[in-house]
C-alpha positions in Angstrom: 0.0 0.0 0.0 1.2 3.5 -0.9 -1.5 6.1 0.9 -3.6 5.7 4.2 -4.0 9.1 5.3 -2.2 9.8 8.4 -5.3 11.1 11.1 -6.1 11.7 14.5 -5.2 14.4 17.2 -1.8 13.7 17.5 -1.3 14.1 14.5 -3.6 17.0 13.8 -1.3 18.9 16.5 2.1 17.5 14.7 1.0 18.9 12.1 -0.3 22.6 13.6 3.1 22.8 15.2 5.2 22.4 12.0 2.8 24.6 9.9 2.8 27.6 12.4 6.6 27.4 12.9 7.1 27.1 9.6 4.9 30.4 8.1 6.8 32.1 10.8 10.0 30.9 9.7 8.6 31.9 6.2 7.9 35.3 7.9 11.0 35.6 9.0 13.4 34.5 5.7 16.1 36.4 5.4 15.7 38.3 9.1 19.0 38.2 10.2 21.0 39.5 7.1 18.4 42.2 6.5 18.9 43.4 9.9 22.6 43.1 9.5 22.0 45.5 6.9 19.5 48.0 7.7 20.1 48.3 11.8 24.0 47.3 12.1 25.1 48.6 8.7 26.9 45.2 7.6 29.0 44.9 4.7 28.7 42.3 1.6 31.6 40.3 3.8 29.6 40.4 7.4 25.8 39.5 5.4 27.8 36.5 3.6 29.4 35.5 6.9 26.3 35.4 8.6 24.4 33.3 6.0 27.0 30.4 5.8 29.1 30.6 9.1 26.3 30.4 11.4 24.4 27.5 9.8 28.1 25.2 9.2 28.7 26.2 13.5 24.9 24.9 14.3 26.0 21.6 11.8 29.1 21.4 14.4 26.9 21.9 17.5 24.6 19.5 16.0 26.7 16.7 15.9 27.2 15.6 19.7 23.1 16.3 19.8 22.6 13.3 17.9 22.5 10.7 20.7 21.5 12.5 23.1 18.1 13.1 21.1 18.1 9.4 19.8 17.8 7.8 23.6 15.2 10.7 24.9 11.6 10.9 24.5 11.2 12.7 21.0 8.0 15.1 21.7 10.1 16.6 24.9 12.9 17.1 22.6 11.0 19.1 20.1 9.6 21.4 22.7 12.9 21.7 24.1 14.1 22.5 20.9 11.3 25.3 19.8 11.6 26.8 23.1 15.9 27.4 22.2 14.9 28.7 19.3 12.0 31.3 20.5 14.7 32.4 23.2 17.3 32.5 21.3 15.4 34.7 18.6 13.8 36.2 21.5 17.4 38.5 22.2 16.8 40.3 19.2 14.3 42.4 19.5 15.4 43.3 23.2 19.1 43.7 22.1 17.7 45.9 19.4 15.5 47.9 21.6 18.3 48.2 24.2 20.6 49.6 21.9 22.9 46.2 22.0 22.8 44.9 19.5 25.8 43.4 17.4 27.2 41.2 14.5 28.1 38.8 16.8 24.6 38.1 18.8 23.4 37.5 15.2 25.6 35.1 14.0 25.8 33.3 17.6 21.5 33.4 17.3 22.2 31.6 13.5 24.3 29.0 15.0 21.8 28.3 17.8 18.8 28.5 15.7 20.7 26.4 13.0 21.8 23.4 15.2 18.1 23.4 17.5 16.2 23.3 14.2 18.7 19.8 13.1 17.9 18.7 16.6 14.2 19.5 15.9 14.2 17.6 12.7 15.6 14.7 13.6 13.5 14.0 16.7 10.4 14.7 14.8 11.2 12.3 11.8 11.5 9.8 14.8 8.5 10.5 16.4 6.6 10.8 12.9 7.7 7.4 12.2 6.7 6.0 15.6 3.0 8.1 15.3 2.1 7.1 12.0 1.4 3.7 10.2 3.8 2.8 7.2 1.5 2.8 4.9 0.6 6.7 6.1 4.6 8.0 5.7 4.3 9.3 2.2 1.2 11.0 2.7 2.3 12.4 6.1 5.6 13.9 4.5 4.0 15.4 1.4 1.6 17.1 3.6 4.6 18.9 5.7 5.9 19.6 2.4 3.4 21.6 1.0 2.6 23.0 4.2 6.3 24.1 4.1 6.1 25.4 0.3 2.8 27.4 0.8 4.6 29.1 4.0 7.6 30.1 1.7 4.9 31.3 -1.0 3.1 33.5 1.6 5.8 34.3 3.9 8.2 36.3 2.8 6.0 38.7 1.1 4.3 39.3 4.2 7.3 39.7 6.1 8.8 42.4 3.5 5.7 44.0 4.1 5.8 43.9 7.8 9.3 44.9 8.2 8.7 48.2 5.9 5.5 48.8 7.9 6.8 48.5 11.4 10.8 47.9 11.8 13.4 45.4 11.3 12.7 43.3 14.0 9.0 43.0 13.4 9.6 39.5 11.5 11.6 38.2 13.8 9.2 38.6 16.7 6.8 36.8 14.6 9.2 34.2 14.2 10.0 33.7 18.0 6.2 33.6 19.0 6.0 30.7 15.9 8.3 28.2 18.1 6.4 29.3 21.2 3.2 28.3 19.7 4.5 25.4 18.4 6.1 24.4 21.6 2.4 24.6 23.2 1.0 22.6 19.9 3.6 19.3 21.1 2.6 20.1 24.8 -1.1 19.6 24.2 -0.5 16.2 22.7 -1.1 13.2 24.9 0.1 10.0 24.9 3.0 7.3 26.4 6.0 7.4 24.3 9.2 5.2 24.9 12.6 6.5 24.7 15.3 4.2 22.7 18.2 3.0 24.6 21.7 2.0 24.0 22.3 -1.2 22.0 23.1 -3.7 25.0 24.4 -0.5 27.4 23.5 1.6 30.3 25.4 4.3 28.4 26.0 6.1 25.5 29.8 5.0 23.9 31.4 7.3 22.0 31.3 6.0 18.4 27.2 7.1 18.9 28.3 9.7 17.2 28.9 8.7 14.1 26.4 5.7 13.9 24.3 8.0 11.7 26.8 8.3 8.8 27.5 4.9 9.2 24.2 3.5 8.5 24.4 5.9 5.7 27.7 5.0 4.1 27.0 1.4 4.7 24.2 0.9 2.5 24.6 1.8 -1.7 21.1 3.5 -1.6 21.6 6.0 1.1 24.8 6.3 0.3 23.8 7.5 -3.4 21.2 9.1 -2.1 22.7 11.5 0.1 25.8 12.6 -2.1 23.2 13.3 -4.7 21.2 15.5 -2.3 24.4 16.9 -0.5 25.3 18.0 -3.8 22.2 19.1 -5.9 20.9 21.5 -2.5 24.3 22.9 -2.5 24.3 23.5 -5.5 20.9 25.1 -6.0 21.0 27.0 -3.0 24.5 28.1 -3.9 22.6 30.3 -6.9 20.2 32.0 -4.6 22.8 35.1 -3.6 24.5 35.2 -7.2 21.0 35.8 -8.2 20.1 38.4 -5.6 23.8 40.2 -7.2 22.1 39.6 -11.0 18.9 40.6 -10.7 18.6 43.6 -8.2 22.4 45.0 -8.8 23.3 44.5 -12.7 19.7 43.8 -14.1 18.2 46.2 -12.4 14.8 44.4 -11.6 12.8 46.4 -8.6 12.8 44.6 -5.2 9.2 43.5 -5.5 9.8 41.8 -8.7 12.8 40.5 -7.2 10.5 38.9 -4.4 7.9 37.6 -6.8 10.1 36.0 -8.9 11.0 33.5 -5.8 7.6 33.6 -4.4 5.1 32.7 -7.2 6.9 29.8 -8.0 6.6 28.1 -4.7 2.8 27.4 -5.6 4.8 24.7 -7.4 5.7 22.8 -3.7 1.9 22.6 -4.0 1.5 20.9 -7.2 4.8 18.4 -6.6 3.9 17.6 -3.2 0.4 16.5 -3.7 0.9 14.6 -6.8 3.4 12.1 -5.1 1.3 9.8 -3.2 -0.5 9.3 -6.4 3.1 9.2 -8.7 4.4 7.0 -6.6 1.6 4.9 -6.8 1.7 4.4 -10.6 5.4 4.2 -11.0 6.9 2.9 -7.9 9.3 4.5 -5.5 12.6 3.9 -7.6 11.4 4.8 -11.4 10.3 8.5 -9.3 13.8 9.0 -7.7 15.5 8.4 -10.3 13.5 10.6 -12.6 12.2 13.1 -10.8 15.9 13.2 -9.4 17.0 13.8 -12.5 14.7 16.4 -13.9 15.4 18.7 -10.6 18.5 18.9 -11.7 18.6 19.7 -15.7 17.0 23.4 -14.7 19.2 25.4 -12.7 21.0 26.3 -16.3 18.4 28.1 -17.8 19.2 31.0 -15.2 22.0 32.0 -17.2 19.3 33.0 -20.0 18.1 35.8 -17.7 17.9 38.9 -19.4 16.6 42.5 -18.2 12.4 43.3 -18.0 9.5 41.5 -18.1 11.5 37.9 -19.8 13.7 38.3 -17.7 11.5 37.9 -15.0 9.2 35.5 -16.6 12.4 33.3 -17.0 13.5 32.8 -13.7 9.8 32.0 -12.3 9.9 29.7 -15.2 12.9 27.9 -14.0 12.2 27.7 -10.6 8.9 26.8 -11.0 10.6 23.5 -12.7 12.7 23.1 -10.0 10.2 23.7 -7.1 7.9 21.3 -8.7 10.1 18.3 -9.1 11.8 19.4 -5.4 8.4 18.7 -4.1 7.8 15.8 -5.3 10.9 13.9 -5.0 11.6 15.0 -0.9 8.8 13.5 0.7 9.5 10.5 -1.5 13.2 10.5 -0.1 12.1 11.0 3.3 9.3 8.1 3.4 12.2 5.9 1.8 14.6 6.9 4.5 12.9 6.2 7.5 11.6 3.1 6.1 15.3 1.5 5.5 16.3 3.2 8.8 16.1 1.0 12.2 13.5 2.8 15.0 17.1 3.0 16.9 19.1 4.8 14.0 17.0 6.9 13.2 17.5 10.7 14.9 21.0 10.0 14.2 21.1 9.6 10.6 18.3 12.2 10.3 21.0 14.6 12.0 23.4 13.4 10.1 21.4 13.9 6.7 20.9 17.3 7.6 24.5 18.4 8.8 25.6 17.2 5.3 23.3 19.4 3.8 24.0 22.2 5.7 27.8 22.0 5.0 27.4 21.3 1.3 25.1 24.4 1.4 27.9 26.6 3.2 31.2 25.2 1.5 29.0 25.6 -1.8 27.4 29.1 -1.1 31.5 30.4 -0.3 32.8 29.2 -3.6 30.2 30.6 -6.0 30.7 34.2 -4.0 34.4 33.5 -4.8 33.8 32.7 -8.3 31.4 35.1 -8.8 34.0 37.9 -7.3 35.9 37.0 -9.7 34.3 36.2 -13.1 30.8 37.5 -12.1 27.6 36.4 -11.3 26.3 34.7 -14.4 29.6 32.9 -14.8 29.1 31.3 -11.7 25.4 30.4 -12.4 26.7 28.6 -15.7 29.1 26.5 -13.5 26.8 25.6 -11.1 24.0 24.6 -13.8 26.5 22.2 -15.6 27.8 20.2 -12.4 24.6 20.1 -11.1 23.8 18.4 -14.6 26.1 15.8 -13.5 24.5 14.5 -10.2 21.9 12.5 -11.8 24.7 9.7 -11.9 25.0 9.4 -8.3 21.6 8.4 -8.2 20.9 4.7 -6.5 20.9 2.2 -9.4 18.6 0.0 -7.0 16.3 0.7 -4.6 13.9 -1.1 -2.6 10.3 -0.6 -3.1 9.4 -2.6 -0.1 10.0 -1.3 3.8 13.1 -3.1 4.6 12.3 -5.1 7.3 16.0 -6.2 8.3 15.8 -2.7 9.6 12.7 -3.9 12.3 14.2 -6.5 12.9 17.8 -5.0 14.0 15.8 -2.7 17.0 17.7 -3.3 19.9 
C-alpha cells in the first residue's frame, strides 16, 4: 500500500506545530542579514558571513546532539528545541530595543537556531515514524511539504511587508512567537512514548556519534542518495545570492519583482507535493527518484538566460517553478524511503546526520560561487553551477527497494 491518510489528534497537532513554525520561519526569511544591513550597517563580507558561518557552526553543535536526542523521549525534545529557538530569537528584538545589538549576537543566534532546528528535525522524523502507520509515511511527508512550500509562498512577502511597515525586528518577533506556539501545539498532545536505549548499554559509547553516517555510508542507496542530495541543495541553494547580485544590482529588476520571482513559483511545492502519493503509486518508489531526481537537476541552467524586463523575470519564475515542482515531489519520496530503511534505533541519528551534510554542502557551496562570482561575475558562476549540477543524476541509486526493509525492524535493539 502507498497512501492511508495519516489522522487523529496527535497528528492533527504535529501537524499545527510544523505549519505555524514554519509560516513564521517563512515570515522571517532572510531576518538576520536584513537586519545586518539595515540596523547594524553590515557589509557584503559580514551579510555572507552570517548566512554560511552560522548555519556550518549549528551543523558542528549539532553533531554531539545526535545521541543524546536518539535515547530521549522525541515530543520533549522538540519542545525543548522550539523553546531554544524562540529564546534565542527572543534576544533580538530586546538587544535591538536596548541599543545592543551586534554582529556577533546574530551570528551566535544563527548557530543556535541552526543546530536546534537539526535537533528538531531529527526527533520529529523519529517520532513521525513511531505516530504514523507505514502505509501513512508518504502522505504524512507530502503534507509537511506543502505545508512548508505554501509558507515560503506567503511568507516572505508578508514579512517584506511587515518589516517596511513597522521595523526590522517586526519578522523576527513573529518568528519567535511561531516556536512558542508550536512548543504549546507538542505540549497539548497526549500519549505514552518510549525513549530508545543504547544497544546492550547503560550508556552512551562514543562512536554514537557517528552511527548515523555509518548507517548511511554502509548501505549503496543511502549512500547515493545523500551525495546526490548533499550536492544538488548545494548546488541550488548556492545560486540563490549570485541571483540576488544579478537581478537587483546589474539587471536592475525592482525589489518586489525581485520577491515575486521566488515567491510565485513556490505554488509549485503545492502541485509536486500532492501529486506524489499518487506518482508513486503508478510508477513505484525507484522509477520516481531516479527521474524526478534527475529532472530537478537539468533546470538550474536556464538562469544563465536571464535577461533585463518582463522575460527576464518570466524566465526565472519559469525555472524555478521547474525546479520547485520536481523538489516537491521527489523529498517527501526521499524521506518516506529513509525512514523506512532506517532501524527505529538509528534513526534521529542519521536524520542529523542527513541534515549536517546538507547544511555544510550548502555553506562550502554558497563560499565558492561568492568567490567565483567575485571573480568572473555572477552569471559565470550560475553557468558552472547549472553544468555540475547536470552531472548528479549519476550518483543516483541504481537499486532501490520498493518494499520497507524489514531487516531494519528487525535490528531494533
Amino acid at each position: 500500500m502507498v497512501g492511508r491518510r495519516p489522522s487523529g489528534r496527535r497528528f492533527g497537532l504535529l501537524w499545527t506545530a510544523y505549519a505555524v513554525s514554519a509560516y513564521g520561519s517563512g515570515l522571517g526569511f532572510g531576518a538576520l542579514p536584513l537586519i545586518a544591513v539595515l540596523a547594524l550597517h553590515a557589509g557584503p563580507a559580514e551579510v555572507s558571513a552570517l548566512a554560511a558561518v552560522g548555519p556550518a557552526m549549528g551543523a558542528l553543535i549539532a553533531v554531539p546532539l545526535a545521541p543524546w536526542v536518539e535515547f530521549r523521549r522525541k515530543r520533549p525534545v522538540m519542545i525543548a528545541m522550539d523553546l531554544t529557538r524562540f529564546a534565542a530569537l527572543a534576544t533580538i528584538p530586546v538587544a535591538y530595543f536596548s541599543g545592543w545589538l551586534g554582529f556577533v549576537q546574530l551570528l551566535l543566534v544563527s548557530a543556535v537556531a541552526a543546530a536546534a532546528k537539526i535537533a528538531f528535525n531529527a526527533a520529529g522524523g523519529a517520532y513521525l515514524k513511531a505516530l504514523v502507520r507505514p502505509d501513512g509515511l508518504l502522505v504524512a511527508n507530502a503534507r509537511f511539504e506543502s505545508t512548508n512550500w505554501s509558507s515560503i509562498a506567503v511568507g516572505p512577502p508578508l514579512g517584506g511587508a511587515a518589516i517596511g511597515l513597522f521595523g526590522p525586528v517586526t519578522t523576527v518577533v513573529a518568528d519567535a512567537l511561531s516556536y512558542l506556539v508550536s512548543a504549546l501545539c507538542l505540549t497539548a498532545m497526549r500519549g505514552r512514548e518510549e525513549a530508545q536505549r543504547p544497544a546492550g548499554r547503560s550508556t552512551v559509547r562514543a562512536g554514537a556519534l557517528l552511527d548515523g553516517w555509518r548507517h548511511i555510508m554502509g548501505r549503496a542507496d543511502l549512500r547515493a542518495l545523500y551525495l546526490n542530495n548533499m550536492l544538488v541543495s548545494g548546488l541550488i541553494m548556492a545560486t540563490e545570492p549570485l541571483l540576488a547580485v544579478l537581478l537587483l544590482r546589474q539587471l536592475g529588476f525592482p525589489p518586489w519583482q525581485y520577491a515575486l520571482a521566488f515567491a510565485a513559483p513556490c505554488v509549485g511545492g503545492l502541485i509536486g507535493s500532492r501529486l506524489a502519493r499518487r506518482v508513486v503509486a503508478r510508477h513505484g518508489r525507484h522509477r520516481v527518484l531516479r527521474t524526478v531526481g534527475t529532472l530537478r537537476a537539468v533546470w538550474l541552467i536556464g538562469l544563465v538566460l536571464v535577461r533585463p524586463g518582463v522575460v527576464g523575470l518570466v524566465t526565472v519564475m519559469a525555472v524555478e517553478l521547474a525546479i520547485i515542482v520536481n523538489m516537491s515531489l521527489y523529498t517527501p519520496v526521499l524521506a518516506t524511503y529513509r525512514l523506512e530503511h532506517t532501524p527505529d534505533h538509528l534513526v534521529a541519528r542519521t536524520l542529523t546526520a542527513w541534515s549536517i551534510g546538507q547544511q555544510a554542502s550548502i555553506a562550502v557551496l554558497t563560499a565558492l560561487a561568492g568567490l567565483l562570482a567575485d571573480v568572473t561575475g555572477p552569471r559565470t558562476a550560475l553557468a558552472v553551477a547549472g553544468l555540475l549540477v547536470l552531472a548528479t543524476p549519476l550518483l543516483l541509486p541504481t537499486a532501490t527497494h520498493d518494499a520497507p526493509r524489514r531487516a531494519a525492524e528487525a535490528g531494533r535493539p
